[in-house]
C-alpha positions in Angstrom: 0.0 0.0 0.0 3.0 2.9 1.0 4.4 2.0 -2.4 1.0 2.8 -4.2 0.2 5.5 -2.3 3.7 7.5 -3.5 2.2 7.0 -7.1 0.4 10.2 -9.2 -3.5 9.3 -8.7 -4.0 9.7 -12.5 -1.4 6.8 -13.4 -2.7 4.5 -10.5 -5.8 4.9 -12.4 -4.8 4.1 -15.9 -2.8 1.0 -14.1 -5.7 -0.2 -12.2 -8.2 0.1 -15.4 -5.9 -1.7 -17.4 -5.5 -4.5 -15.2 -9.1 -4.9 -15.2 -9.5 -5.2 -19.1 -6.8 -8.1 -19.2 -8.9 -9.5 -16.7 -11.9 -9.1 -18.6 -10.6 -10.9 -22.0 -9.7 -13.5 -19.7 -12.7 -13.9 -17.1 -15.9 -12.2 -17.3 -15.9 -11.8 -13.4 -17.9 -8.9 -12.3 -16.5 -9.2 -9.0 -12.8 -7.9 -10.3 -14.5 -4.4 -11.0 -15.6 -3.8 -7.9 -12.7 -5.1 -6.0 -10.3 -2.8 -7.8 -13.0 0.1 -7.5 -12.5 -0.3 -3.3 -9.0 -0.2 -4.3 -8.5 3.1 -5.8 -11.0 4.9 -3.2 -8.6 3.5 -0.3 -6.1 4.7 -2.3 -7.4 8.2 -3.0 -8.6 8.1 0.7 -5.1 7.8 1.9 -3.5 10.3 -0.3 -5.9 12.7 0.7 -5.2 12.3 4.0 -1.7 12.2 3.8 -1.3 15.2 2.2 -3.2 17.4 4.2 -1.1 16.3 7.0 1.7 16.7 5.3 0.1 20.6 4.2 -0.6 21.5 8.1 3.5 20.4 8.5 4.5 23.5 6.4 4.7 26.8 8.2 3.2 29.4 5.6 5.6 31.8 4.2 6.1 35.5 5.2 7.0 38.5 3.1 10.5 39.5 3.0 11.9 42.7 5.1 13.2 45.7 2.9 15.9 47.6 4.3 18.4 49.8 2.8 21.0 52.4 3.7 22.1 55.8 1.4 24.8 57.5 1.3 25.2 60.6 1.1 21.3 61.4 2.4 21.7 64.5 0.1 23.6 66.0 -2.6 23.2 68.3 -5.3 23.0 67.1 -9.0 26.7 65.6 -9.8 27.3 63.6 -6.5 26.9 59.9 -6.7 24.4 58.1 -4.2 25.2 55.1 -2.7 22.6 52.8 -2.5 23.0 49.3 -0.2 20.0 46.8 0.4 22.3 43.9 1.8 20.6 44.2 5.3 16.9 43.0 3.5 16.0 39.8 5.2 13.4 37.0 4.8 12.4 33.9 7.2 12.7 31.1 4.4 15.1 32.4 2.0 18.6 33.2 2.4 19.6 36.6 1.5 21.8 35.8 -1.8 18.4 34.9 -3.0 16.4 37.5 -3.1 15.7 40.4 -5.7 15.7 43.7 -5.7 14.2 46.5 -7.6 14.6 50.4 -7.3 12.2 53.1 -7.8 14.5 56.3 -7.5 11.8 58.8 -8.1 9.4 57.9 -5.8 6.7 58.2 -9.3 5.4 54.8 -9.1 7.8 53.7 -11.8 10.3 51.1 -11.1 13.9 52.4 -12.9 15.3 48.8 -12.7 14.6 44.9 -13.3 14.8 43.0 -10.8 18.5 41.6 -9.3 19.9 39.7 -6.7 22.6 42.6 -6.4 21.8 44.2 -3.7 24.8 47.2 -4.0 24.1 49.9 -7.0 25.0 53.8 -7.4 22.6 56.8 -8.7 22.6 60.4 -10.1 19.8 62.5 -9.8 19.9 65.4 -12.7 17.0 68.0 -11.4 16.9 69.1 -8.0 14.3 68.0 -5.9 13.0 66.3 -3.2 13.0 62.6 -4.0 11.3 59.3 -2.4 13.4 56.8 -3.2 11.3 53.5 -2.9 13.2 49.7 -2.4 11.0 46.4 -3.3 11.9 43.1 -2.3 11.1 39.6 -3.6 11.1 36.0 -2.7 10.8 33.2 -5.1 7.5 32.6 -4.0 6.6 35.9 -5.4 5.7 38.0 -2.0 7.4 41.2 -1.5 8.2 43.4 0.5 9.0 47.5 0.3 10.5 50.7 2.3 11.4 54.4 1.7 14.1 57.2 2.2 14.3 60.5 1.4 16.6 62.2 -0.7 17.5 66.1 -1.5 18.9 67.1 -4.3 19.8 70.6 -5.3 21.2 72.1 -8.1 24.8 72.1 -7.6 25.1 74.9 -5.1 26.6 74.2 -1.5 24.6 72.4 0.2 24.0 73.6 4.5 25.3 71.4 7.3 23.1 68.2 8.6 21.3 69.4 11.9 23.3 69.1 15.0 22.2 65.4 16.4 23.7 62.7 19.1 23.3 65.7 22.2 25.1 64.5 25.4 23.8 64.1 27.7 20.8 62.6 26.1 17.9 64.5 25.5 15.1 64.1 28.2 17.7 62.1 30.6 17.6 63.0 34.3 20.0 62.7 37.2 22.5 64.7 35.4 26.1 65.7 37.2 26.0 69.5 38.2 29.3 69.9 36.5 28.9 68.3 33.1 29.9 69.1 29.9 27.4 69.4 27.3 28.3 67.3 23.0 26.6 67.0 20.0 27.8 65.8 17.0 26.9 67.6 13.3 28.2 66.7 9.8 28.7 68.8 6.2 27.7 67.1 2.8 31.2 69.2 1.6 33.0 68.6 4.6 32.9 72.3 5.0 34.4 73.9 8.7 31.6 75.0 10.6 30.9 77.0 13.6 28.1 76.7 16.6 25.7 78.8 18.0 24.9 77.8 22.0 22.0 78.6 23.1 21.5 77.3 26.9 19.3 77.8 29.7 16.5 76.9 32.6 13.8 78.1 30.0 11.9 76.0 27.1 13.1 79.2 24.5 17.0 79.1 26.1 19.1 82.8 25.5 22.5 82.5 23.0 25.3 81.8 25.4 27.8 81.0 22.9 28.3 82.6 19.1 30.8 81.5 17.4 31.9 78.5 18.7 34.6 76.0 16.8 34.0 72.7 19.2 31.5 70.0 19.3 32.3 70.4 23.6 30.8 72.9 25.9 31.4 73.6 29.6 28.1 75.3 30.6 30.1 75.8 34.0 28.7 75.0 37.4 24.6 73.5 37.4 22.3 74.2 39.8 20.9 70.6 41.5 17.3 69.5 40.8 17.4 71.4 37.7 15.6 71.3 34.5 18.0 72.6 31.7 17.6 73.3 28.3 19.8 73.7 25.2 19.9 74.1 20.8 23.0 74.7 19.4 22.8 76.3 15.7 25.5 75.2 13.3 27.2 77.2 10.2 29.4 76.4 7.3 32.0 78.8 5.8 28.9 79.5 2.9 26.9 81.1 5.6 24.1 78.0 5.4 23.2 77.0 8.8 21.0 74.3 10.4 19.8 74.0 13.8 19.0 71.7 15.8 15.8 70.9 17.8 15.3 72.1 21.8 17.3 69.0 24.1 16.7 68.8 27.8 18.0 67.3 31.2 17.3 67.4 34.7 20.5 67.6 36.7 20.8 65.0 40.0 19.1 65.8 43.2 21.3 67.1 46.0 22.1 63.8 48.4 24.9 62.9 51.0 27.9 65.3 50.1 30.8 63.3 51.3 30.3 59.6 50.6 32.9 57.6 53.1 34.0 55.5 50.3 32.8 55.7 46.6 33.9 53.2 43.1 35.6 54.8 40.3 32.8 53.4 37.5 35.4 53.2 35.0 37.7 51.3 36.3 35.8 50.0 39.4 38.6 51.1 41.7 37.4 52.2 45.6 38.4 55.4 47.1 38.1 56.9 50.2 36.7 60.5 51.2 36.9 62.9 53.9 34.6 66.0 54.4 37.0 68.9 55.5 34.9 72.2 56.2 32.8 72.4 53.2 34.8 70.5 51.0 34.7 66.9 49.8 38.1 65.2 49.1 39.7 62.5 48.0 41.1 60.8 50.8 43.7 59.0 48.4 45.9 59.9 45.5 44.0 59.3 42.1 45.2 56.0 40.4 43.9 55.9 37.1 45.5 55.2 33.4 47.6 53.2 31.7 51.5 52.9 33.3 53.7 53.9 30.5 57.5 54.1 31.2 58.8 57.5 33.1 61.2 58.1 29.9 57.8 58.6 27.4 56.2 61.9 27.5 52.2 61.4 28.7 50.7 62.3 25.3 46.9 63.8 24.3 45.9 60.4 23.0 42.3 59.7 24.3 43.6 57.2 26.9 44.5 58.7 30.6 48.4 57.8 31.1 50.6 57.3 34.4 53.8 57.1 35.4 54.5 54.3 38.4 57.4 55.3 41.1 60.6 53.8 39.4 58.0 52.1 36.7 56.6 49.9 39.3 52.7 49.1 39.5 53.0 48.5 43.0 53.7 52.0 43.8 51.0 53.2 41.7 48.9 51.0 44.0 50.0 52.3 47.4 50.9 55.9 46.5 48.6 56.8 43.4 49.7 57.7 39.9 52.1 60.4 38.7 50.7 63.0 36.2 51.8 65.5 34.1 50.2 68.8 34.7 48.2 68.6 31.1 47.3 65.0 31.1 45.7 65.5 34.8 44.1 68.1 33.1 43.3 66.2 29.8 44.7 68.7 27.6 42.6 71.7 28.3 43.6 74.9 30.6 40.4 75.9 32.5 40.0 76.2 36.3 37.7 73.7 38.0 37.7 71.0 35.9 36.9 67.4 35.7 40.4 66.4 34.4 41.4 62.6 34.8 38.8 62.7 38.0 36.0 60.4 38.2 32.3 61.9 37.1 31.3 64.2 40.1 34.8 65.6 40.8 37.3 67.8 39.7 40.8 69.1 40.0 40.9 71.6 42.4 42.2 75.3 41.8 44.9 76.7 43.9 42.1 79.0 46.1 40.3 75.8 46.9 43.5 74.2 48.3 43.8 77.5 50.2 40.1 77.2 51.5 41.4 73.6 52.7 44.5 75.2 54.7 42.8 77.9 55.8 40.3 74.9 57.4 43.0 73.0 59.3 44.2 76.5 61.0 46.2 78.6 58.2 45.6 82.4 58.3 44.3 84.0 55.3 47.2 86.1 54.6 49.4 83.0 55.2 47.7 80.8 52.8 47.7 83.4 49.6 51.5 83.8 50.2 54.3 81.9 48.4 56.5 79.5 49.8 56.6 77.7 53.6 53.6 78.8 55.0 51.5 78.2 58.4 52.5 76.3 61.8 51.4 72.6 61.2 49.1 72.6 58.7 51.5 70.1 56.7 51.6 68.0 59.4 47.8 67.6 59.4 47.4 66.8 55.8 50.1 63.9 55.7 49.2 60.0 56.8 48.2 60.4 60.1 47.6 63.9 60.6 44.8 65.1 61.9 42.5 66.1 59.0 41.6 63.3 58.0 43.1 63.6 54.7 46.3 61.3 54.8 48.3 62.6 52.2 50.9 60.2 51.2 55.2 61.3 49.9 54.8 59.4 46.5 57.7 61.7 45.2 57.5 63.1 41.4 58.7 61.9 38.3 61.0 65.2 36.4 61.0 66.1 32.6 64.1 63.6 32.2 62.2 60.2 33.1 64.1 60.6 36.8 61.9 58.9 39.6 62.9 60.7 43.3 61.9 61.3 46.6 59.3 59.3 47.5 58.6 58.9 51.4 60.6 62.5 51.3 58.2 64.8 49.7 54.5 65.1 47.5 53.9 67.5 45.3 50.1 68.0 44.4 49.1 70.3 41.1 46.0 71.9 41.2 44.1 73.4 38.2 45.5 76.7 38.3 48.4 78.2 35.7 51.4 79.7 36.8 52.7 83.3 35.9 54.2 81.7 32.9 52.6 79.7 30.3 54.9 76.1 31.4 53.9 76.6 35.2 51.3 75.5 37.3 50.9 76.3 41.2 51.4 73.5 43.1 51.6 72.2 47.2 54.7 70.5 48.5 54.5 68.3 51.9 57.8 67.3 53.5 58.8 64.2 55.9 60.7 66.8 57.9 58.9 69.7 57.7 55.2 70.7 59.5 54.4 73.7 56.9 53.2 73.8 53.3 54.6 75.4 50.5 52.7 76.7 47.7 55.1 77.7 44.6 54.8 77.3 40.9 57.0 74.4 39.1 56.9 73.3 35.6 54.2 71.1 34.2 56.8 68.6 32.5 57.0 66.9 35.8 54.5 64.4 37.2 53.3 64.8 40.2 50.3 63.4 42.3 46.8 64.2 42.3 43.8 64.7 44.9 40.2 65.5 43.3 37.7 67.7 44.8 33.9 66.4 44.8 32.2 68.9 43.0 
């Protein structure tokens, strides 16, 4: 019977008709008829049946997925558009296998057969505003379609893309007080460009900015709890501009000032703080950044670099890095900022290490002085002082890749440039001496570096 059954129904007929007539010219037996008539009906029966179970086993088929990417989004009337569809998908057919067809006017009329290439080029010779329309096939015929649109114009410089990609995000919340604010915006011609900041606590924020050359901009010091908002308008060199649509944030709420200990998210190391007057502090020297040799100069790469105590790691774990004065300060030369310190702190200025002095029992007119100043006010600030803030002699690292005095003296820069373009004021703590001394040395060296919860 399974071998019958895998036979076409309109030969088993023929087969079964035939034997019958043989039959006949041989017997006149009415009962061979009707025995081969069951026959066929079981036969029929069971092909019936088996196919409709074999028709519920197959899962019907879907349409295909049309996707495809341009590039460049606009142009005017000589520039070539790059058209990709490779990311167009179907559930039962593998991607080499299905066609494509392009419709570059958006009128309805389809420009091209279609191909299983999936990569082609265009050039659009009138200006315009085009829909450019994808279809997809399967080889079962269903299809699938999508859109993009397209500007053309007629040769003429063409105005930057809108600024996009704001940091922080737009609508995000719990936003640092002392964040920067990025965006990112593109030209067709690659041409310079130039923002307009516009910045505020107000839906419609005032120009802050005119002008500016940077996709980066330090709105300064945020209030907590805080709804900001911010545009930014963007020109090219052809006076075209763009701008962008109004982003917003909410800046954190005002919590516990001075954690006891807090994790450095990027590279999970744990510090401790100490709250001196009104100021939060590191109560450890900043380790962060890859250790590079003390001969190579710390370079503006994008990657935070160190210098270990006589290139050994283990010093950078017990007494913090060593930085030079622009890579602490990640190659910019503003007070108060952020600087290789985690999110939520910054490098403090040279007045807020006198508010710290003046704390622990320095006069006024001692602490804006230059050189040895106070009674004991070093004494307090080293391991085991007093204040809480347990400075450590890591020593320094000069401009010659020269490794000395560590568990003699620490130097600390802050933020604040020196009289002279090379210098930066800086604090010195001795083993054999109870004062501080504020003086200006060069930025070449590497010293060690506290940061200042903002």
């Amino acid at each position: 019977m399974f071998f019958l059954s895998q036979l076409p129904e309109g030969f088993l007929k023929k087969l079964i008709i035939s034997y019958y007539l043989k039959q006949k010219k041989m017997k006149n037996n009415s009962c061979i008829l009707g025995i081969i008539l069951i026959l066929i009906n079981t036969i029929f029966i069971f092909n019936s049946c088996k196919k409709s179970e074999d028709n519920n086993d197959i899962p019907p088929n879907t349409n295909p997925t049309a996707v495809f990417t341009v590039n460049p989004e606009s142009g005017n009337t000589t520039a070539v558009f790059n058209f990709d569809a490779s990311a167009s998908i179907d559930e039962e057919t593998v991607s080499a296998e299905l066609q494509v067809r392009w419709d570059w006017e958006g009128n309805n009329t389809w420009d091209t057969d279609y191909s299983t290439n999936k990569v082609t080029t265009h050039i659009f010779t009138a200006e315009g505003n085009y829909t450019t329309k994808l279809e997809v096939i399967d080889p079962e015929g269903l299809t699938g379609s999508t859109t993009k649109n397209i500007t053309v114009n007629n040769g003429s410089n063409l105005p930057p893309e809108p600024p996009k990609n704001p940091s922080p995000a737009n609508e995000s919340s719990e936003i640092s007080i002392s964040r920067s604010l990025s965006w990112t915006c593109t030209d067709p011609e690659g041409d310079p460009l130039t923002y307009d900041i516009y910045f505020g606590t107000v839906t419609n924020p005032g120009l802050v900015e005119q002008g500016y050359n940077s996709t980066n901009f330090d709105p300064g010091d945020l209030e907590y709890s805080t709804t900001y908002f911010w545009k930014i308008v963007v020109w090219d060199d052809h006076s075209n501009t763009n701008t962008s649509i109004i982003w917003n944030f909410i800046t954190e709420a005002s919590g516990p000032y001075c954690p006891e200990f807090f994790t450095d998210p990027r590279d999970g190391k744990t510090y401790s703080a100490i709250q001196i007057g009104e100021q939060c502090w590191m109560a450890e020297n900043i380790n962060i950044g890859n250790k590079i040799n003390g001969t190579s100069q710390q370079t503006n790469n994008s990657i935070i670099e160190k210098y270990c105590y006589d290139n050994n790691e283990a010093n950078c774990d017990e007494y913090g890095g060593l930085y030079q004065w622009d890579e602490m300060m990640q190659y910019a030369s503003k007070d108060n900022i952020q600087g290789i310190c985690p999110v939520g702190w910054h490098l403090p200025t040279d007045i807020e290490w006198m508010m710290l002095e003046v704390e622990i029992g320095m006069l006024m007119e001692q602490a804006t002085s230059t050189g040895l100043r106070g009674t004991d006010e070093g004494a307090k600030l080293k391991a085991g002082g007093s204040s809480g803030f347990e400075a450590l002699l890591g020593g320094y690292c000069n401009n010659g890749g020269q490794f000395n005095s560590i568990n003699i003296y620490a130097t600390f820069f802050t933020s604040t440039q020196g009289s002279q373009a090379n210098l930066a004021w800086t604090r010195y703590l001795f083993n054999d001496k109870d004062q501080v001394l504020r003086d200006q040395y060069e930025k070449t060296f590497a010293y060690s570096v506290r940061c200042l919860k903002d």
